[in-house]
FIGUPA-157682 format. One record per residue (C-alpha): residue number from 1; residue in three letters; x, y, z. Coordinates in Angstrom, 1 decimal. Layout:
BEGIN
{pos = NUM; code = ALA; px = X; py = Y; pz = Z}
...
//
This chain:
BEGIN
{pos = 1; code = UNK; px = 16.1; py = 16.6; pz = 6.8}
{pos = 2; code = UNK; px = 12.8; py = 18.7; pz = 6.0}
{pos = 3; code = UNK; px = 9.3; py = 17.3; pz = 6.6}
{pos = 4; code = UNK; px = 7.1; py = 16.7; pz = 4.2}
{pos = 5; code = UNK; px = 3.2; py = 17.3; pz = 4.4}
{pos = 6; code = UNK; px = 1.1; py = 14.1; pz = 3.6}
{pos = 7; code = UNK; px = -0.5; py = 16.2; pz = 0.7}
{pos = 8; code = UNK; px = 2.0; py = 16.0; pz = -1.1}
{pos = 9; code = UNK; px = 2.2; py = 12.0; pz = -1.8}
{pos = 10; code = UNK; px = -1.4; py = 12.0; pz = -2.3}
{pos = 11; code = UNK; px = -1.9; py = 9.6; pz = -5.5}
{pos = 12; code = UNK; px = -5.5; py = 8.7; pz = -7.2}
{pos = 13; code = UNK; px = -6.2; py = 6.2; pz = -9.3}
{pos = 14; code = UNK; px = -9.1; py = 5.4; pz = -11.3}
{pos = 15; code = UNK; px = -10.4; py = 2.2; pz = -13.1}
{pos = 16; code = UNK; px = -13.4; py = 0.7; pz = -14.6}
{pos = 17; code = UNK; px = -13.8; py = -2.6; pz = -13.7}
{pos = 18; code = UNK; px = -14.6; py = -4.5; pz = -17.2}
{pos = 19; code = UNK; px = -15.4; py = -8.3; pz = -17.5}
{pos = 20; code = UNK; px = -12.2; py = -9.4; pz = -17.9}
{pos = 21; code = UNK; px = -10.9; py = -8.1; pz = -14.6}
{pos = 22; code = UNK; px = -12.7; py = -10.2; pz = -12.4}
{pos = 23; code = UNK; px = -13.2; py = -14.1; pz = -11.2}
{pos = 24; code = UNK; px = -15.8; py = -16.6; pz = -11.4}
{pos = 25; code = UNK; px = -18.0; py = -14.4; pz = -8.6}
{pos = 26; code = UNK; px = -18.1; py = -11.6; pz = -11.1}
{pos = 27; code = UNK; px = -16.1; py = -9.4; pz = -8.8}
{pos = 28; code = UNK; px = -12.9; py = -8.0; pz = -9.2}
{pos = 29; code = UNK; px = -9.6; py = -10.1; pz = -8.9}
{pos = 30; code = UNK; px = -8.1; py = -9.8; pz = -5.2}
{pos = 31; code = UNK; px = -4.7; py = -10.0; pz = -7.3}
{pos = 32; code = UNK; px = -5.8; py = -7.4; pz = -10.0}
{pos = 33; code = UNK; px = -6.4; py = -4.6; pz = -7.5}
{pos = 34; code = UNK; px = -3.2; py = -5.9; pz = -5.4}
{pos = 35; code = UNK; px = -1.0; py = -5.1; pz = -8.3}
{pos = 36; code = UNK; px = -3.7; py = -1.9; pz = -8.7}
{pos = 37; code = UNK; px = -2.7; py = -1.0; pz = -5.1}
{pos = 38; code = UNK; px = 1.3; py = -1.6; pz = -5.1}
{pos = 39; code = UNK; px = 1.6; py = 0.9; pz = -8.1}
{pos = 40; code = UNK; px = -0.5; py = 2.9; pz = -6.4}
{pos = 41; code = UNK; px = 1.3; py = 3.3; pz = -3.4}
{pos = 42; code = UNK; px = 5.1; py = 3.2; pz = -4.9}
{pos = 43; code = UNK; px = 3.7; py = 6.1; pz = -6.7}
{pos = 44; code = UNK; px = 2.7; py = 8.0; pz = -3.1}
{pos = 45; code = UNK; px = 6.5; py = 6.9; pz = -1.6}
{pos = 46; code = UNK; px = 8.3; py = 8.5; pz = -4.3}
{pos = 47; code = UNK; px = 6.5; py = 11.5; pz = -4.4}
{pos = 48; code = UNK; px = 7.4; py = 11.7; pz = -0.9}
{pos = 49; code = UNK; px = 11.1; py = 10.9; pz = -0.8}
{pos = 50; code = UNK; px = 12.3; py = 11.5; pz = -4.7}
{pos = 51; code = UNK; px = 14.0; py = 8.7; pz = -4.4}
{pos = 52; code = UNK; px = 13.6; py = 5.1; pz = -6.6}
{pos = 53; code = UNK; px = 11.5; py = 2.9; pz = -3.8}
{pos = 54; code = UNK; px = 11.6; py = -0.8; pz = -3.5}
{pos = 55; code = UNK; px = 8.7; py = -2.3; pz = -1.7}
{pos = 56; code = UNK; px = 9.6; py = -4.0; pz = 1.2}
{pos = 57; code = UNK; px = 6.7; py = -5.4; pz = 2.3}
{pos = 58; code = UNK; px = 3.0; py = -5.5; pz = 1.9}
{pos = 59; code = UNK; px = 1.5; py = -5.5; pz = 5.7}
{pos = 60; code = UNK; px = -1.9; py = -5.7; pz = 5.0}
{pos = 61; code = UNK; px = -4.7; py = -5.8; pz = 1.9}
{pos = 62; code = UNK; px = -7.8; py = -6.3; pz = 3.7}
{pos = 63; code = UNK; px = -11.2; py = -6.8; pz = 1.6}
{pos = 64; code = UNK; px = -13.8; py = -5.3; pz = 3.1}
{pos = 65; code = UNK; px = -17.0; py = -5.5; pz = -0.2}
{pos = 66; code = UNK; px = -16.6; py = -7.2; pz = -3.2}
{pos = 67; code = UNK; px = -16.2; py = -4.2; pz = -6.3}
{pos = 68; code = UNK; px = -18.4; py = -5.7; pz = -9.8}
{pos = 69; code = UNK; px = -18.6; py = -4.5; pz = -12.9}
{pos = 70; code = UNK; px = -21.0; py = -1.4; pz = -12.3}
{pos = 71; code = UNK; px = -18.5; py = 0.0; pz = -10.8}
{pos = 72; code = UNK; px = -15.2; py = 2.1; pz = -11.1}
{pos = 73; code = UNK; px = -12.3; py = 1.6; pz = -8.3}
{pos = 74; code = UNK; px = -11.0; py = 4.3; pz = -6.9}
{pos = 75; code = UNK; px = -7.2; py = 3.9; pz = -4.6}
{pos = 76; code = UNK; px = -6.4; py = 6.6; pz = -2.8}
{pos = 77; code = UNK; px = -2.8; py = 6.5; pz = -1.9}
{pos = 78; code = UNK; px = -0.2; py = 8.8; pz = 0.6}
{pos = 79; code = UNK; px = 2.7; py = 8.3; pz = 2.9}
{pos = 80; code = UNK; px = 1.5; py = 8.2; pz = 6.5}
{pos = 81; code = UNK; px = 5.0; py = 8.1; pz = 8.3}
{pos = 82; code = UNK; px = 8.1; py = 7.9; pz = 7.3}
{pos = 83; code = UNK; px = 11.4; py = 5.9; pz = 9.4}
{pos = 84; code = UNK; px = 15.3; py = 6.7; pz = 7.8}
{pos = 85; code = UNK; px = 14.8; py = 5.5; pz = 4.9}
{pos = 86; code = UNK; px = 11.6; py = 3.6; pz = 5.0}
{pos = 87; code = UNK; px = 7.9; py = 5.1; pz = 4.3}
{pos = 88; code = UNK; px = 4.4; py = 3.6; pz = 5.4}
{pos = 89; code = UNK; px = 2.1; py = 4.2; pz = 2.5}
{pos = 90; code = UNK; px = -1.8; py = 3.9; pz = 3.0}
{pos = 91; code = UNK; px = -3.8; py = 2.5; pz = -0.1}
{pos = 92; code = UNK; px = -7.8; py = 3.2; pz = 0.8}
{pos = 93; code = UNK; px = -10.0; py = 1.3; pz = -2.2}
{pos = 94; code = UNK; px = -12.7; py = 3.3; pz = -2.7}
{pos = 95; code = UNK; px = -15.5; py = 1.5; pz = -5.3}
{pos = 96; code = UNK; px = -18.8; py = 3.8; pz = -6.5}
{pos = 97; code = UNK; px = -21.4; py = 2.3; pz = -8.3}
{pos = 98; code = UNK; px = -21.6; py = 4.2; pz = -11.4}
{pos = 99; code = UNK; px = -25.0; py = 4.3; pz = -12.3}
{pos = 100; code = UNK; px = -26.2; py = 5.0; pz = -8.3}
{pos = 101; code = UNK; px = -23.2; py = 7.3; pz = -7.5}
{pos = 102; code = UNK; px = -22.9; py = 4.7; pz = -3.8}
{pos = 103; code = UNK; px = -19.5; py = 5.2; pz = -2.9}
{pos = 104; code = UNK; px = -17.9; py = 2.0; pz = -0.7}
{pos = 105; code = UNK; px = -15.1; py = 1.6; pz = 1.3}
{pos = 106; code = UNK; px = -14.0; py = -1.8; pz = -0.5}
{pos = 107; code = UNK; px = -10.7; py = -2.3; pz = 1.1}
{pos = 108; code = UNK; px = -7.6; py = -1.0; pz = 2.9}
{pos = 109; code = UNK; px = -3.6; py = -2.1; pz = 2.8}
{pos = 110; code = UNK; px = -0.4; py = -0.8; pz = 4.4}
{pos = 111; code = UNK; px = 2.4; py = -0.8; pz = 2.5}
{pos = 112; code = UNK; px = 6.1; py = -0.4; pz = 3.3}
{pos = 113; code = UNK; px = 8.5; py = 1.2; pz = 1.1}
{pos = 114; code = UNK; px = 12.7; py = 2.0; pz = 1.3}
{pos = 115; code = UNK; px = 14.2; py = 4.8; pz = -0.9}
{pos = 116; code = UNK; px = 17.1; py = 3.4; pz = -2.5}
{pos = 117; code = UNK; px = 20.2; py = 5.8; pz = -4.2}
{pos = 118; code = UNK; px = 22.0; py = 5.1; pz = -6.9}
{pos = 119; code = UNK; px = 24.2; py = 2.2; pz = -5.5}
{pos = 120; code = UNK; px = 21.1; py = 0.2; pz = -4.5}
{pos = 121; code = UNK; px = 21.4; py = 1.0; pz = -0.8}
{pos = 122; code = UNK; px = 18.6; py = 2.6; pz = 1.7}
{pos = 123; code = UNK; px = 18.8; py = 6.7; pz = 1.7}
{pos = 124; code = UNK; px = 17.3; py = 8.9; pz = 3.9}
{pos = 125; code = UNK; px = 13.5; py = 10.5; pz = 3.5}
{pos = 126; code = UNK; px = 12.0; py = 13.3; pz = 4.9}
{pos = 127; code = UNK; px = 9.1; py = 13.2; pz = 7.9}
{pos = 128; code = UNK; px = 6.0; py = 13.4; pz = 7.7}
{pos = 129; code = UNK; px = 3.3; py = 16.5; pz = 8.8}
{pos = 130; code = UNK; px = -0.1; py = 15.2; pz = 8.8}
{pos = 131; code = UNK; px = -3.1; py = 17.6; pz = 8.5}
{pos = 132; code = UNK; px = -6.3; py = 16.5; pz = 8.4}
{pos = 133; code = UNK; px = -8.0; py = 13.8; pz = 10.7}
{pos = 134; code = UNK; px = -7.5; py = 10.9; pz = 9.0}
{pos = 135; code = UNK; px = -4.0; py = 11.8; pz = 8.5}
{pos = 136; code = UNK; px = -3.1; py = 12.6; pz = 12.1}
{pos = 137; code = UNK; px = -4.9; py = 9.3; pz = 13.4}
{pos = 138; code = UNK; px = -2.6; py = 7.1; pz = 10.7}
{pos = 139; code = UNK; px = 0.2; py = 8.8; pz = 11.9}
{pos = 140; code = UNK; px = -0.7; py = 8.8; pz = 15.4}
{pos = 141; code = UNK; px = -0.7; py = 4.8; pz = 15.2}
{pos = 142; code = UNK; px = 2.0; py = 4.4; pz = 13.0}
{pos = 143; code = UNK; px = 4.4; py = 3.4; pz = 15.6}
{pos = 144; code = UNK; px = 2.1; py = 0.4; pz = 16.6}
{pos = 145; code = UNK; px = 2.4; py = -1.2; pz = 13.2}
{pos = 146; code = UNK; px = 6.0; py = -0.3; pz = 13.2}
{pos = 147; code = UNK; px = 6.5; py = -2.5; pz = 15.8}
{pos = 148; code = UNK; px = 4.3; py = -4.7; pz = 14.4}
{pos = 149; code = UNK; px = 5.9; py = -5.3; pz = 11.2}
{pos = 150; code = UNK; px = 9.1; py = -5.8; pz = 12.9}
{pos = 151; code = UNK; px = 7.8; py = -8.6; pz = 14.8}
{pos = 152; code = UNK; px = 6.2; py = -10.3; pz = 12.1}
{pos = 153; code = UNK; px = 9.6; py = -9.9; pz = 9.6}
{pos = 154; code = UNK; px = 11.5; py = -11.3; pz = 12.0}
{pos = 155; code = UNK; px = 9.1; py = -14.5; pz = 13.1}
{pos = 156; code = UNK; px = 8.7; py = -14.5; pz = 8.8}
{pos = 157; code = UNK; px = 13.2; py = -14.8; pz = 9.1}
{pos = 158; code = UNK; px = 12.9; py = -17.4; pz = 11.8}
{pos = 159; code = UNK; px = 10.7; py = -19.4; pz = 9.7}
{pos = 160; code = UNK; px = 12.4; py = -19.4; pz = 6.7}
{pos = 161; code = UNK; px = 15.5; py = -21.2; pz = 8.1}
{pos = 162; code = UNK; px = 12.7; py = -24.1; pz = 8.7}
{pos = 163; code = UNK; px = 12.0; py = -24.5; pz = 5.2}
{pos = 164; code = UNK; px = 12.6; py = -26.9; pz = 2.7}
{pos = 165; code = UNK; px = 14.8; py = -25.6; pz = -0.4}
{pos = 166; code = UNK; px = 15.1; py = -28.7; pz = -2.3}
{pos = 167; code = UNK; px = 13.3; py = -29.6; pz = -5.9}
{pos = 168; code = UNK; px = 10.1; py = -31.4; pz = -4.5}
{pos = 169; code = UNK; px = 9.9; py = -32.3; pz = -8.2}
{pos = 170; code = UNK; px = 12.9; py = -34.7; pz = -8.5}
//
């Protein structure tokens, strides 16, 4: 299969954060810009493999500044290495005071996406050709949160069997 250049799952999106997006701090809601950043980024994996994606995990969100109500959010989104049939997409969170013009870096996440055909099941996706310096250096150290994520699914797997299915409620 043909490689892809990173360019071409680029995805931008841009919101003013109103009143009734944020919490009791007067920021915006973590869970409002998780949902921002999951659309986001399932927008970057299917531009890449043009397939349907499923998400199959969310490695990290990490907040970094708080983003008010001066300011717009800006997610930045693109595939930064690609498996078979599963992509890593970067989200960066970019938040710029719109009366200042002060841009932030307000937060970062790693997603993980699988293309899925017709019949539900994992299909193949093309690589990945990074080109500019930030691309190279996420692709460079994809492999290390590969690994990573593999780890922590399967201590998530091992867990699970330790917990308690039954109606806490009755």
């Amino acid at each position: 299969m043909e490689k892809s250049f990173v360019r071409e799952s680029l995805a931008i999106k841009v919101c003013h954060v109103f009143i009734s997006d944020t919490n009791n701090h007067g920021t915006l809601f973590g869970g409002k810009l998780m949902s921002y950043i999951d659309d986001i980024a399932s927008v970057s994996a299917m531009r890449h493999s043009r397939k349907p994606v499923v998400t199959a995990s969310t490695d990290s969100v990490d907040f970094l500044a708080p983003i008010s109500t001066e300011e717009s959010v800006c997610l930045e989104s693109f595939v930064t290495w690609a498996g078979t049939s599963s992509m890593e997409v970067f989200v960066k969170v970019i938040a710029e005071n719109l009366l200042t013009a002060e841009r932030t870096i307000a937060a970062t996440a790693f997603l993980t996406f699988v293309a899925v055909g017709e019949d539900g099941k994992p299909v193949p996706v093309p690589g990945v050709i990074p080109e500019t310096e930030e691309e190279k250096y996420l692709h460079r150290t994809a492999e290390q949160r590969v690994e990573s994520r593999k780890q922590r699914k399967a201590s998530s797997k091992e867990l699970a069997q330790y917990m308690d299915k039954s109606k806490l409620w009755e």
